[in-house]
PLY file of the C-alpha trace (Angstrom):
ply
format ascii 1.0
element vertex 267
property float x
property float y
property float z
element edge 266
property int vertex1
property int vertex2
end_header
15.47 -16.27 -0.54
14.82 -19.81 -0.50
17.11 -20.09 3.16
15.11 -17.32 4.27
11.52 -18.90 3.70
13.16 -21.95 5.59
14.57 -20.12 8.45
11.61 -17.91 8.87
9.41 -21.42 8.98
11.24 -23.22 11.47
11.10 -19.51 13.87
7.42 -19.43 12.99
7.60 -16.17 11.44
6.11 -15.21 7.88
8.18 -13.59 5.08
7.53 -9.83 4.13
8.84 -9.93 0.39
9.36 -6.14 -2.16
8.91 -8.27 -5.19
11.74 -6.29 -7.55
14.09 -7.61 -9.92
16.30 -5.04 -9.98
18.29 -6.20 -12.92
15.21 -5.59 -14.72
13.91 -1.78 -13.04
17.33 -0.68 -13.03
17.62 3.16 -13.22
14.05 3.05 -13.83
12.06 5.97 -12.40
8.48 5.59 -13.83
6.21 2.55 -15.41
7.63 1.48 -18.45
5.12 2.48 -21.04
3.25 5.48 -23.05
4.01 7.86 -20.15
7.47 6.84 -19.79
7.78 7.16 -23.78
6.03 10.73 -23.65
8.20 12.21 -20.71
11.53 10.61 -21.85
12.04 9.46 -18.07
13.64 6.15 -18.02
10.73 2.82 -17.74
10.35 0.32 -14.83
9.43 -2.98 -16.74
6.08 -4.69 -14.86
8.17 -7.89 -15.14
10.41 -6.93 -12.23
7.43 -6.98 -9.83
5.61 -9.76 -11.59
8.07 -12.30 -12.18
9.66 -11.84 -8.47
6.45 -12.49 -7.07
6.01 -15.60 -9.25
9.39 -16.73 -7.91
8.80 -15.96 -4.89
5.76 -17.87 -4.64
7.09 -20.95 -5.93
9.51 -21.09 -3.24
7.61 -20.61 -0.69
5.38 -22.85 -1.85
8.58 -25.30 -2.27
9.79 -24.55 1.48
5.94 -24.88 3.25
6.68 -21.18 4.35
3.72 -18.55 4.45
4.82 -15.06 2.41
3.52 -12.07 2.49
3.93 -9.48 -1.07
4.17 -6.25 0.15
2.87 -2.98 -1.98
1.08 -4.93 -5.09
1.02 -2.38 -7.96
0.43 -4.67 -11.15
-2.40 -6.69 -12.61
-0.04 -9.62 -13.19
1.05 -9.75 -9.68
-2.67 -9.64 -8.87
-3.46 -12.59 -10.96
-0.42 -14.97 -9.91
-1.39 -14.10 -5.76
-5.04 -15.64 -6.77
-3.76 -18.53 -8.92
-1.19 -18.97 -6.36
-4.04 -19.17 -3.19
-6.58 -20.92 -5.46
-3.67 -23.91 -5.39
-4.00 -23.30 -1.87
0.15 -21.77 -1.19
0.24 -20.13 1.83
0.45 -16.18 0.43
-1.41 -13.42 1.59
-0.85 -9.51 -0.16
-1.01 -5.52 0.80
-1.47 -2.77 -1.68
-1.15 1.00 -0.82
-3.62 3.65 -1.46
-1.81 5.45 -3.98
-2.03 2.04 -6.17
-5.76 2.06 -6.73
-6.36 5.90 -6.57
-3.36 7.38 -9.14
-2.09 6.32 -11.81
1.17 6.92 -14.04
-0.01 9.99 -15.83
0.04 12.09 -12.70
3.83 12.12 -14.07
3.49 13.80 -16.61
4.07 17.17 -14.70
7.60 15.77 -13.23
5.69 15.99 -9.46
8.72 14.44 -7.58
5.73 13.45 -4.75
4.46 11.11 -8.02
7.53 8.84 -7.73
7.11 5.59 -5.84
8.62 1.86 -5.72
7.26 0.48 -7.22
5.65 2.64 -9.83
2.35 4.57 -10.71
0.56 2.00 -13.41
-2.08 2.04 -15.55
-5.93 2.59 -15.08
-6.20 -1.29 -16.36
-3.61 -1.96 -13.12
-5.80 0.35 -11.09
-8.72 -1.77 -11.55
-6.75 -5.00 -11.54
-6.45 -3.59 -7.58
-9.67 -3.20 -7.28
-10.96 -6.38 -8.07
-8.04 -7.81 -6.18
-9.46 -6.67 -3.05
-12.95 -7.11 -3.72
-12.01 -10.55 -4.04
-10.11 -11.17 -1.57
-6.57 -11.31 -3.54
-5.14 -8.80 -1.72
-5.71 -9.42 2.53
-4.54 -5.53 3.61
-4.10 -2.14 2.97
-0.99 -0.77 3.86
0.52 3.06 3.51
4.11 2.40 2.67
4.85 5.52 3.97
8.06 6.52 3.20
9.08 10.51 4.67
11.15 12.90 2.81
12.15 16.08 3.31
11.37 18.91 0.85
15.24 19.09 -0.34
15.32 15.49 -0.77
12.58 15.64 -3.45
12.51 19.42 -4.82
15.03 18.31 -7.57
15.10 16.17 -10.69
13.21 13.59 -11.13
15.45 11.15 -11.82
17.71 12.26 -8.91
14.59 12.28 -6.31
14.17 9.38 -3.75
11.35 7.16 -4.49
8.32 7.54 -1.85
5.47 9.28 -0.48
3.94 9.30 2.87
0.43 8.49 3.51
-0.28 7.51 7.00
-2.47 11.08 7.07
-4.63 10.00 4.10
-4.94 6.38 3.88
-8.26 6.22 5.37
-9.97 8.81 3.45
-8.99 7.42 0.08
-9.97 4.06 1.03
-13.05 5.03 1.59
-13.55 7.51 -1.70
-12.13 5.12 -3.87
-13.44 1.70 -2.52
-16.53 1.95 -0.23
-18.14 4.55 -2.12
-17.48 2.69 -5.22
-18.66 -0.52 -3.52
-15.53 -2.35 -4.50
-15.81 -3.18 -0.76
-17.88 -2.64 2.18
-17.66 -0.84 5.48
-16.44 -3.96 7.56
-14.65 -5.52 4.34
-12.33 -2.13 4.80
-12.18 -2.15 8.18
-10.56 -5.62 8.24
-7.93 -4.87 5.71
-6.78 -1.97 7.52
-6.50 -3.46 10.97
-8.13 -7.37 11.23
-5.68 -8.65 8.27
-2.45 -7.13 8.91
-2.93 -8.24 12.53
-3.49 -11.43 11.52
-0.58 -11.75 9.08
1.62 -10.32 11.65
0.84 -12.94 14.37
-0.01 -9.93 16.32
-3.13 -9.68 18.71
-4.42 -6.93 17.72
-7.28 -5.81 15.44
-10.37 -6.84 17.03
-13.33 -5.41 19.53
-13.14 -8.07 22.44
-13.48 -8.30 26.01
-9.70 -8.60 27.26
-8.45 -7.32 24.28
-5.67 -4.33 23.61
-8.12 -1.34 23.75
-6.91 0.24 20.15
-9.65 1.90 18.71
-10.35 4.17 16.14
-13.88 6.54 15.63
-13.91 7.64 12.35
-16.42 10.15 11.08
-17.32 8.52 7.58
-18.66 11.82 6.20
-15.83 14.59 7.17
-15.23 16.71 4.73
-11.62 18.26 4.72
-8.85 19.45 2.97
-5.56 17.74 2.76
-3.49 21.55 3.27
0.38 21.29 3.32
-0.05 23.24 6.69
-2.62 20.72 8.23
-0.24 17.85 8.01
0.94 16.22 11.47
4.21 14.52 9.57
7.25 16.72 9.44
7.17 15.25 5.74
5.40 17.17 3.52
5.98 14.45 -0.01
2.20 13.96 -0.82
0.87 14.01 -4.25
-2.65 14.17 -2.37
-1.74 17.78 -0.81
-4.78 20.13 -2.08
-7.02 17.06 -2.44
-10.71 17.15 -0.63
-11.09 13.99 1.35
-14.02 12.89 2.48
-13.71 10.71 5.77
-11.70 11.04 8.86
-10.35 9.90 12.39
-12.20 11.88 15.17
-10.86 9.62 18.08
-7.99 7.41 18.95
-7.39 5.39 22.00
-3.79 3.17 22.33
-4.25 0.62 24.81
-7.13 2.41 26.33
-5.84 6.20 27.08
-7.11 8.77 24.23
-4.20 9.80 21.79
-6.74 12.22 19.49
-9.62 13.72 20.34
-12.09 15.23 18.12
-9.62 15.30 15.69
-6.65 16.69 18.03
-3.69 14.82 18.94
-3.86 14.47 23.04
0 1
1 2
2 3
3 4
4 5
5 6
6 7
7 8
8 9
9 10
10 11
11 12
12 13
13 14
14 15
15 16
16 17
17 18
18 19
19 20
20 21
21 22
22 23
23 24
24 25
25 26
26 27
27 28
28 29
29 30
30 31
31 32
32 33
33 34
34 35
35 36
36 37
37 38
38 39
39 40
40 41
41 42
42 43
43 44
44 45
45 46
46 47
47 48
48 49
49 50
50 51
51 52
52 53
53 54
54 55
55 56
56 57
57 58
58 59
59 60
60 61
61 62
62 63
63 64
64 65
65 66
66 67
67 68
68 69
69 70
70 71
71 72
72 73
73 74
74 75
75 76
76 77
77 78
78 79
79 80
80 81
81 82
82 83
83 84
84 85
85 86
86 87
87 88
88 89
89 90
90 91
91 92
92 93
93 94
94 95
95 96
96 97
97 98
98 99
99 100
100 101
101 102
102 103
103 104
104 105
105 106
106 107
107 108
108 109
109 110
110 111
111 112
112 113
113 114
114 115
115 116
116 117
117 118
118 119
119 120
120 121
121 122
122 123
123 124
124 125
125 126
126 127
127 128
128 129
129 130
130 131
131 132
132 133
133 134
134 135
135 136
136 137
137 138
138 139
139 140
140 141
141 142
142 143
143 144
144 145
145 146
146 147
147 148
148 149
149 150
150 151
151 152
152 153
153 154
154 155
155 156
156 157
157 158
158 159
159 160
160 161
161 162
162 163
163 164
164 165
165 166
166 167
167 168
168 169
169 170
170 171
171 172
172 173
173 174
174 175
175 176
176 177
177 178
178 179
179 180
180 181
181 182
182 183
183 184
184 185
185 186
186 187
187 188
188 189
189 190
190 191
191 192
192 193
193 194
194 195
195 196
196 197
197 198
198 199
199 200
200 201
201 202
202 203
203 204
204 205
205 206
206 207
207 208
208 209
209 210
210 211
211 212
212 213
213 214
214 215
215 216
216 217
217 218
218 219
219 220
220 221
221 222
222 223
223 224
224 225
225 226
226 227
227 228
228 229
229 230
230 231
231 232
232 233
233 234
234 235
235 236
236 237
237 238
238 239
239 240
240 241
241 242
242 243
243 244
244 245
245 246
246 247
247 248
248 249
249 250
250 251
251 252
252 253
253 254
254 255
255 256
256 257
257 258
258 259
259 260
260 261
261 262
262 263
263 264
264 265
265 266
């Protein structure tokens, strides 16, 4: 890791770290804890996330290299990222929609669509998330999306691959379970779902400007709609959202400038 941070600083180019110890998660399948207890399904410690990112954060801090922690799901992660940037280490963080909108008791029922890497957590992680973005802890909001096919997951639990996909319905929970909370604003959103991961990236992209890339979205923040199994544009059906009534929702795309959906249809 440490070779990598240096490489990647001499090319310019930021490291994209999954913070696991996997000598710790092992043949973990859920958060180690009361649900893991009550199912009997094997426990992911928190440590394995935590104490990666702490590592990784002193070496990058060590090497003068910017990192990036990908898919935050822990309120120890959340609280070494904002000691880490308060002593002013070059780390910025994502989190995933399905971190601050579910937590580890949807697996209770053994929903293969439930299983992610790294885990479901707590409520108290679920806020932890929260805060972490309304602060400014965590730059972006990624999807993680990971597609599998029904085969894949309709089996055990502990046999099923870990993922969901969520390209379809990262918007709408973002806005259900952060803007109408007021954990953050309209713009505050907006930014960590295209500004941020721009600007982490090195990419220009993200931003209304004359002589910019013309990649815009419309989004119709009241929509109303149902997430249906038979509604979904992926050929990947793993959701644990499917059934769920979302409230906001792309109308209108444009890549570059040409229209890819329009009112709501791919083009």
């Amino acid at each position: 890791m440490a070779r990598s941070l240096e490489a990647a600083k001499k090319a310019g180019l930021p490291v994209i770290c999954h913070c696991e110890d996997t000598t710790l998660s092992a043949k973990g399948v859920v958060n180690r804890g009361f649900i893991s207890t009550k199912t009997g399904m094997r426990g992911i410690p928190r440590a394995s996330e935590y104490e990666r990112v702490r590592r990784d954060i002193g070496l990058a801090a060590k090497a003068g290299a910017p990192l990036h922690i990908a898919h935050v799901s822990c309120r120890e992660s959340v609280d070494i990222i904002r000691q880490a940037k308060k002593d002013g280490i070059a780390v910025t963080a994502e989190t995933c929609p399905h971190y601050f909108t579910l937590t580890d008791e949807c697996c209770v029922t053994y929903d293969t669509n439930t299983k992610m890497n790294p885990p479901l957590r707590t409520a108290q992680d679920v806020q932890a998330i929260k805060e972490g973005l309304r602060d400014g802890t965590i730059d972006a909001i990624a999807t993680d999306h990971a597609p599998h096919t029904d085969s894949e997951k309709d089996v055990e639990f502990d046999h099923a691959p870990f993922g969901t996909i969520g390209l379809e319905t990262a918007l709408a929970l973002s806005v259900m379970e952060l803007v109408d909370t007021k954990v953050l604003s309209w713009p505050a959103l907006i930014a960590c779902l295209s500004a941020n991961p721009a600007r982490i990236a090195g990419l220009p992209a993200g931003a209304l400007a004359k002589g910019a890339k013309a990649d815009i979205v419309i989004i119709d923040p009241a929509a109303s709609w149902t997430y249906g199994r038979g509604a979904i544009e992926s050929q990947s059906k793993n959701s644990p959202f499917i059934g769920w009534t979302l409230k906001a929702r792309a109308t209108d795309v444009f890549v570059g400038g040409r229209p890819a959906l329009r009112d709501g249809k791919i083009v």
